[in-house]
C-alpha positions in Angstrom: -31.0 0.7 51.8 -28.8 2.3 49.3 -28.5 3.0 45.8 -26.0 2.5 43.6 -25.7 4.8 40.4 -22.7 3.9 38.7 -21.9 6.1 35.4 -18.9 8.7 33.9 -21.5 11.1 34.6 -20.1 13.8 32.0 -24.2 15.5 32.4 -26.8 14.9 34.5 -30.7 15.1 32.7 -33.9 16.0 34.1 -35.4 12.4 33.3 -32.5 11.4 35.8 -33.6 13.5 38.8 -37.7 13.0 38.3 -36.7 9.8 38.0 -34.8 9.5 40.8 -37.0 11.1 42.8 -40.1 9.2 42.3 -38.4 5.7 43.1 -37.4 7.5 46.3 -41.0 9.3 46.9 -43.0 5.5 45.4 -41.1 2.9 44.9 -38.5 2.3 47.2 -39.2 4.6 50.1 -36.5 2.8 52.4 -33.4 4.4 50.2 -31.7 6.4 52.4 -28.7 7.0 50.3 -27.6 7.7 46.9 -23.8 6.5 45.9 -22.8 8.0 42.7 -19.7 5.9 41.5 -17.7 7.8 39.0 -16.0 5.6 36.4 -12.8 7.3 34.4 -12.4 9.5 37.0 -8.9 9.9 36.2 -9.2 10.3 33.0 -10.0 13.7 30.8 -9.7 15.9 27.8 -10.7 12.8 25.3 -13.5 12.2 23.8 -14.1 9.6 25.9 -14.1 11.4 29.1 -14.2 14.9 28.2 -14.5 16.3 31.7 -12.3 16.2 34.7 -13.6 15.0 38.1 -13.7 18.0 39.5 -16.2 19.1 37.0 -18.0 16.5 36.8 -18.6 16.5 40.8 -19.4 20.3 41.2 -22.3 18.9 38.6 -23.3 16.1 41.3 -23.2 18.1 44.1 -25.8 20.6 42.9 -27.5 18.1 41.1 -28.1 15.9 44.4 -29.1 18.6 46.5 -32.7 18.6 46.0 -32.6 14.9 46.2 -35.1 13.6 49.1 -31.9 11.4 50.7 -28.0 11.8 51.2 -26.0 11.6 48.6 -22.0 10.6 48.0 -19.3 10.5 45.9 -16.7 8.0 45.2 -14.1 8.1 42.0 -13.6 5.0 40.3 -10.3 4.6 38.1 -10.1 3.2 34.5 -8.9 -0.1 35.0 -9.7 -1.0 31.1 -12.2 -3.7 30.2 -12.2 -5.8 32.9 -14.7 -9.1 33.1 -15.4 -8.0 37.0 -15.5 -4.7 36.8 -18.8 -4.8 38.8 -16.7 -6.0 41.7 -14.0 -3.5 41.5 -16.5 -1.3 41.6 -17.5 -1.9 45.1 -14.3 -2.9 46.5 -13.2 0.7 45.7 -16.1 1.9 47.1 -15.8 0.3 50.7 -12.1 1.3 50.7 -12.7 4.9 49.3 -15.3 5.1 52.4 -13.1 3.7 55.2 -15.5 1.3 55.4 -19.1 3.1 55.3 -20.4 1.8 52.3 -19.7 -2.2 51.9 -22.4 -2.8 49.5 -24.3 -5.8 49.1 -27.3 -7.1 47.1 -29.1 -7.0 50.8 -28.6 -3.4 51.4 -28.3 -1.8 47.6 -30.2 -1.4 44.7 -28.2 -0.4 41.2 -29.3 1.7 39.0 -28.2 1.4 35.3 -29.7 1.8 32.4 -26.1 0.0 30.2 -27.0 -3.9 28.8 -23.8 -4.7 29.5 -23.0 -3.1 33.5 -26.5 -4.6 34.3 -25.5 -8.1 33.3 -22.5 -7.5 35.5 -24.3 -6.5 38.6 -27.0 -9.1 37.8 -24.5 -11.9 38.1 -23.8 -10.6 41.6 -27.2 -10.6 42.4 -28.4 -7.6 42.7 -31.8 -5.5 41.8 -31.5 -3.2 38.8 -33.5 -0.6 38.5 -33.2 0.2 34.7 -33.8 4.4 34.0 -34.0 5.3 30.7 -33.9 1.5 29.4 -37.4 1.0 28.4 -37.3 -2.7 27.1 -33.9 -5.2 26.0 -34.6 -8.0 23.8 -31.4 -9.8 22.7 -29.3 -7.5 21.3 -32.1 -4.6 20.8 -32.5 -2.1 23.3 -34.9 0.5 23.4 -35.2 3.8 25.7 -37.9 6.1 27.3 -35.5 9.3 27.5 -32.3 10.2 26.2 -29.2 8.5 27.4 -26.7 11.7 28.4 -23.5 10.2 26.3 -26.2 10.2 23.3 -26.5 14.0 24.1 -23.1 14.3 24.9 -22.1 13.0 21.0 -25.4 15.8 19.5 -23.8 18.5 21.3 -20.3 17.6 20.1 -22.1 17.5 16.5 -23.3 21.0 17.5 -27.0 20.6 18.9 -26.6 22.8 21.7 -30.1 22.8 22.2 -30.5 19.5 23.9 -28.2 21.0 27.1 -31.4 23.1 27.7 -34.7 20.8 26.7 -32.6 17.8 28.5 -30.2 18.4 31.0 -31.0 19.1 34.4 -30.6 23.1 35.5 -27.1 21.7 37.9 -25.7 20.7 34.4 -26.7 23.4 32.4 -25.2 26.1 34.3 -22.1 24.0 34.6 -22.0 23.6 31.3 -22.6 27.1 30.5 -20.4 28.6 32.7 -17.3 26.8 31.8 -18.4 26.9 27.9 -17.8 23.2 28.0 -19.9 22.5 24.9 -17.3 24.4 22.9 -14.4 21.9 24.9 -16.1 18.9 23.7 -16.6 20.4 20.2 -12.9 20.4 20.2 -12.2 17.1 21.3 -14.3 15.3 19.0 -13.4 17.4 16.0 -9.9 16.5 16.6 -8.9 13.9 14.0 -5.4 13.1 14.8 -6.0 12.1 18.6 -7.5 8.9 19.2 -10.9 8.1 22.1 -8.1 8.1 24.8 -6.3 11.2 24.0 -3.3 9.9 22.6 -1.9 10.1 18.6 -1.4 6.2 19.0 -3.2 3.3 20.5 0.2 1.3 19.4 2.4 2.1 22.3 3.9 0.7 24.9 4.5 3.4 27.4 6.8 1.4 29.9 9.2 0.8 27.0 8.4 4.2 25.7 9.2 5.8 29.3 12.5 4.3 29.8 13.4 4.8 26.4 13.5 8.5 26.7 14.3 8.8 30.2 17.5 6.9 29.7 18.1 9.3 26.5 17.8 12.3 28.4 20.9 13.6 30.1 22.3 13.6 26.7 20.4 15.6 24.6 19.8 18.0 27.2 23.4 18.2 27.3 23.4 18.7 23.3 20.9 21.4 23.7 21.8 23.4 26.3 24.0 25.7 24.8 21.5 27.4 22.8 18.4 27.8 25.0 17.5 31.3 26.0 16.2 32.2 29.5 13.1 33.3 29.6 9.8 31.5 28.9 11.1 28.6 28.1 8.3 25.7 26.0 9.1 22.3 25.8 6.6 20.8 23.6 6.0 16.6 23.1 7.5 17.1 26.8 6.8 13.6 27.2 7.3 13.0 30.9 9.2 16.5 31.9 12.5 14.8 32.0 14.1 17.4 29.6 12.4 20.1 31.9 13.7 18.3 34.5 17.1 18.9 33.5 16.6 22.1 32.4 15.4 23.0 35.9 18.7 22.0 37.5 20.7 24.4 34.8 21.9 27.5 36.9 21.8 29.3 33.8 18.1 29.3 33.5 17.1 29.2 37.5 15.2 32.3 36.6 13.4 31.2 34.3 9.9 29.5 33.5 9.1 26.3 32.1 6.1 25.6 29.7 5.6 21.8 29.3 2.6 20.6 26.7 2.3 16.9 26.1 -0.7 15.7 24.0 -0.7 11.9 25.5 -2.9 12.0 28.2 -0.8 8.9 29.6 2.2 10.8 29.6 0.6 14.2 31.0 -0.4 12.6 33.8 2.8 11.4 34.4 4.4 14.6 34.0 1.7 15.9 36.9 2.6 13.1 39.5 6.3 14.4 39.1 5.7 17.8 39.8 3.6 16.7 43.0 6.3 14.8 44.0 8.7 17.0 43.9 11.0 15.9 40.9 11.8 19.6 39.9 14.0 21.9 41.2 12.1 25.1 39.8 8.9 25.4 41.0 8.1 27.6 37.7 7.1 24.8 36.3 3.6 24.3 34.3 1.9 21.6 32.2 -1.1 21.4 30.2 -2.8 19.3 27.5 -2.5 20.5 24.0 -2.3 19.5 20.7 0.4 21.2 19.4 -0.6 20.2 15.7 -4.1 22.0 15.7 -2.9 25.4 16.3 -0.7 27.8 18.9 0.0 26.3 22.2 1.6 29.9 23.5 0.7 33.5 23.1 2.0 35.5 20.2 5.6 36.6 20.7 5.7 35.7 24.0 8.9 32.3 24.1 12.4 33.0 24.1 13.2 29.5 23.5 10.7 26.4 22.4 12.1 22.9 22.5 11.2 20.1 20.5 12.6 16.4 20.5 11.7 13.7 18.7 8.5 15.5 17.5 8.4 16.6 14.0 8.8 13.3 12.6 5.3 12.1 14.5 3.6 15.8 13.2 4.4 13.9 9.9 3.5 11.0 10.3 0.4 10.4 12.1 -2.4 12.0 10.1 -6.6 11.3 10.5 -7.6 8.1 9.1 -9.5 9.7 6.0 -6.3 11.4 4.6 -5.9 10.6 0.6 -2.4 11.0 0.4 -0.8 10.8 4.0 2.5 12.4 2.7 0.8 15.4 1.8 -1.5 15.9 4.5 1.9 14.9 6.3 3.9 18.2 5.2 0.9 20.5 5.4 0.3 19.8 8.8 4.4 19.8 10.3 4.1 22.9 8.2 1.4 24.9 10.0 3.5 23.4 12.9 6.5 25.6 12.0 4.5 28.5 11.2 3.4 28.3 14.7 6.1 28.5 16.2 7.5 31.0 14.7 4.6 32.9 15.3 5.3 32.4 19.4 8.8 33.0 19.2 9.8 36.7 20.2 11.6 38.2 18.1 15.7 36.4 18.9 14.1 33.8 20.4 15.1 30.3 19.5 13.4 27.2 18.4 15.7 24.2 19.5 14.4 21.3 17.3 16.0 17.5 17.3 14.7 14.8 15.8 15.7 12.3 13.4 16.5 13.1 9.9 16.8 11.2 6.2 19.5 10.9 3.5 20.2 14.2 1.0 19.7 11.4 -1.6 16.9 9.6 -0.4 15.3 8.4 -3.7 18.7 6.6 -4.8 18.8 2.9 -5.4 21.4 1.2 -2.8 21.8 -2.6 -2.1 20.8 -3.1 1.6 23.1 -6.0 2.9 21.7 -7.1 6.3 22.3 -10.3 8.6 18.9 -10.0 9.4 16.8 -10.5 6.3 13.5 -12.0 7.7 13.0 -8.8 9.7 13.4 -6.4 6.4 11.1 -8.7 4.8 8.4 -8.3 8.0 9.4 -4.3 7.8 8.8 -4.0 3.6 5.2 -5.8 4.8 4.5 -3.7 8.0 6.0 0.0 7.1 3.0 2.3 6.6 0.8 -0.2 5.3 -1.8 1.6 7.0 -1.2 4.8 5.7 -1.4 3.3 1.7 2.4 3.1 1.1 4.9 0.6 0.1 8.2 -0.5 0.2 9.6 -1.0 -3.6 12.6 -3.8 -3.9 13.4 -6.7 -5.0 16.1 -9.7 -3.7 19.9 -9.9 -5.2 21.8 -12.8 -5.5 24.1 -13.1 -2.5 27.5 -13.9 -3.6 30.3 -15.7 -2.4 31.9 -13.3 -0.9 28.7 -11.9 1.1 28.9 -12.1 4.8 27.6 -15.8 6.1 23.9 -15.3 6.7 23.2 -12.0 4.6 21.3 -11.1 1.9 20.9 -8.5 -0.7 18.3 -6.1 -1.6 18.0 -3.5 -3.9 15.4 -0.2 -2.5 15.8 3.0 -1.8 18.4 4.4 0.2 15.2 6.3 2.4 13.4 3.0 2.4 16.3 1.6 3.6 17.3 3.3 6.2 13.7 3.7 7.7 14.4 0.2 8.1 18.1 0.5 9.6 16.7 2.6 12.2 13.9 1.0 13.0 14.6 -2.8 13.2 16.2 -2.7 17.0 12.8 -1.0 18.5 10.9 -4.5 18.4 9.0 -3.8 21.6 7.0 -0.6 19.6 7.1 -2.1 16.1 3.4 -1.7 15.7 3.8 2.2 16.7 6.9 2.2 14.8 5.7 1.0 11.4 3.4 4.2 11.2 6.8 6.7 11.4 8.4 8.3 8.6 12.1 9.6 9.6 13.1 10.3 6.0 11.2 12.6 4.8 13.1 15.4 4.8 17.3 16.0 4.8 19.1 18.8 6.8 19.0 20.6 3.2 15.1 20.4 3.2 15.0 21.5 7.1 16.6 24.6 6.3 14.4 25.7 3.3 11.4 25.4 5.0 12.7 27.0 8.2 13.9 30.0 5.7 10.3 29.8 4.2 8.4 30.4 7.5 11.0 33.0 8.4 13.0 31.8 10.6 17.1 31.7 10.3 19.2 28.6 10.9 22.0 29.9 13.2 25.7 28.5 12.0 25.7 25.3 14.6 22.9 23.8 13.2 23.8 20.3 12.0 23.3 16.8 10.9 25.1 13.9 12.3 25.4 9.8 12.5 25.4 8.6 16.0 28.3 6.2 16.9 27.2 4.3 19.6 23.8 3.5 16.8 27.1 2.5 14.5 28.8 0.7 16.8 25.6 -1.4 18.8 23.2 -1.6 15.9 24.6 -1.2 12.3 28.1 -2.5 11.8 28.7 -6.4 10.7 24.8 -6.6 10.8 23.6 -4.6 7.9 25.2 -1.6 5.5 24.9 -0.2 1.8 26.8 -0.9 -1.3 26.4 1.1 -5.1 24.7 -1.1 -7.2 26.5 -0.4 -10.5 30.2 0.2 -8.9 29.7 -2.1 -5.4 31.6 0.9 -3.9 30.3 1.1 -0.2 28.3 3.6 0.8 28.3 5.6 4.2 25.6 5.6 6.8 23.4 8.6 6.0 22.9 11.0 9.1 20.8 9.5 11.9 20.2 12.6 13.9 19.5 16.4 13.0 19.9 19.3 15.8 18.6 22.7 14.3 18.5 25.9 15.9 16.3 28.1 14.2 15.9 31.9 15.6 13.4 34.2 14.9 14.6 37.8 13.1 
């Protein structure tokens, strides 16, 4: 007979083993093994799942050794909420063990003390027995012990004292001697990253993915004149692609690459790539860091750090209490430049691009766009959430207006937010929370000077053609209200080189 013990399994308490134990020793004497099934084993560094595998294994393995029968270990995946989850459980089970474990409500017993997993592996048919679950009436539970994400939440909250009255001695030196209360402190004091690691639960990461993979080669090929070899960062690396390119530079084939990506989706990504040999340098490193909390490198220690299509999202995603997201905005892309600054040695280079807004931003343009129904959705959707509006109001159309358009006076920032947002329908939810105009090439260079960095001569803003040519022209563009003169297409695109004196 086996039993099951299905759980993340981020601690392991006494209540657990003496528990254990005594089914073993009274209850059911004919278990002969116990079958830990890890769930989100391959997910870590949220607050979700705060502990790797490995970790949480090492804690197993000690913890089952003065168990009266075998023990095993099988990882399960995240598979996100699933109806039958029960059932994938033990499919991955009998594959993970070639076969040795095909588990059945004749030969297992499942331990469980979660409402929910027990209905699960009820409606298979199998015996629960239900640990720390003391009594479930409708809705209401109540427990006999602890439950270990209960104390995994008080420790977070800084009651360090349950790891000792609570935990069983496997977990506790574990715990101690990887300091992992102070890792989960972290985690759940983070405010900007969401339960599963990532800055936005919005995103579509296959459309995201190709998106910048089929960007790539390009701005590489825009920055590459103005990285220093060396230590070389790349942070937001996304999936390593610009590493990737960077790697195949002769230029740099001495150097070594940093990549830190704050999405666990798209670090784990970036970790299947190295193992698969996608990168010519095998100086290559990743970790998973949020580069908005604090210094990612050591002091004076880069010769180049490389940022794309960052800065606007260290703006624009801020915790969900902030007042007044535009200043909480600023202060924390802020901090971000003082950082790096702070890592750069001294002639090392920041390489920063990223989208950019109008000089002249607050100005009142008519908007003339062939697609009116969609600025209407955008002036509804556009940072809704983050207690802003979009300001305008409807002009007449006249006669001589292109067939189908319509006028509207706002902003020219509000305006083109929404010129350079309305072709990215697949993200719109992710996209209505980014700001791109919040600060001009003019603004980028005052606060550059400010943290004490110096904007070398090519630094420059520009409007992409191809976004011109495919997106913009005979479908939307901007007129003077008073005069009708038109008016050009502000910048799109902003590639800064900042160097540290």
């Amino acid at each position: 007979m086996n039993l099951l013990f299905p759980g993340r399994h981020h601690l392991m308490t006494q209540f657990q083993h003496d528990y254990l134990c005594q089914v073993v020793a009274s209850h059911c004497p004919q278990i002969q093994n116990v079958v830990f099934a890890v769930t989100s084993a391959n997910h870590s560094g949220t607050r979700r799942n705060p502990l790797p595998l490995h970790l949480r294994a090492m804690a197993l393995h000690q913890f089952s050794e003065s168990l009266p029968v075998e023990s095993y270990l099988f990882d399960i995946d995240d598979v996100g909420v699933l109806p039958d989850f029960a059932s994938y459980v033990l499919r991955r089970i009998e594959i993970r063990s070639s076969g040795q474990f095909s588990l059945t409500p004749e030969n297992t017993i499942v331990l469980c003390s979660t409402p929910s997993v027990i209905k699960m592996y009820e409606q298979l048919g199998f015996e629960i027995l239900p640990a720390e679950l003391a009594d479930l009436e409708g809705e209401r539970s109540t427990y006999q012990a602890p439950l270990p994400w209960e104390i995994v939440e008080k420790i977070a909250a800084g009651e360090d004292d349950l790891l000792e009255t609570n935990c069983h001695p496997s977990t506790v030196k574990l715990w101690n001697r990887y300091q992992l209360g102070g890792l989960v402190r972290a985690l759940f004091d983070d405010a900007l990253i969401g339960d599963d690691g990532d800055l936005t639960d919005t995103r579509d990461y296959n459309a995201y993915v190709r998106q910048i993979d089929d960007n790539i080669p390009i701005k590489f090929r825009e920055t590459a004149p103005f990285l220093r070899p060396g230590r070389i960062g790349d942070i937001g690396c996304a999936v390593g692609s610009w590493i990737r390119e960077a790697a195949n530079d002769p230029r740099l084939a001495e150097s070594e690459f940093y990549g830190v990506e704050v999405s666990r989706q798209l670090f784990t990504i970036c970790e299947q790539r190295k193992a698969n040999g996608d990168f010519a340098n095998p100086f290559i490193f990743f970790s998973r860091k949020n580069a908005v909390e604090g210094p990612v490198f050591e002091p004076s220690s880069m010769h180049t750090i490389h940022t794309s299509s960052l800065t606007h999202e260290i703006y624009s995603y801020v915790p969900d209490n902030s007042t007044d997201a535009h200043e909480v905005g600023l202060t924390q892309l802020r901090a971000f430049i003082s950082n790096r600054a702070a890592e750069l040695l001294p002639g090392g280079v920041w390489v920063n691009r990223d989208v950019v807004g109008p000089e002249d931003g607050h100005r009142q343009v008519v908007l003339h766009t062939t697609e009116p129904d969609l600025f209407l959705r955008f002036a509804q959707d556009y940072r809704r959430s983050e207690g802003e509006q979009v300001e305008f109001q409807e002009f007449p159309t006249s006669e001589s207006e292109a067939p189908m358009a319509r006028q509207f006076l706002v902003s020219l920032g509000d305006a083109w937010e929404f010129a350079t947002k309305k072709d990215y329908q697949e993200n719109w939810d992710s996209e209505m929370h980014e700001r791109f105009c919040f600060w001009s090439e003019t603004d980028w260079r005052n606060e550059l000077g400010a943290a004490g960095l110096h904007v070398v001569e090519q630094a420059q803003s520009y409007t992409n053609p191809w976004i011109v040519e495919n997106r913009l022209l005979g479908k939307l563009w901007f007129t003077d209200p008073e005069s009708g003169d038109a008016i050009d297409y502000p910048p799109t695109t902003i590639l800064i080189i900042a160097e540290r004196i």
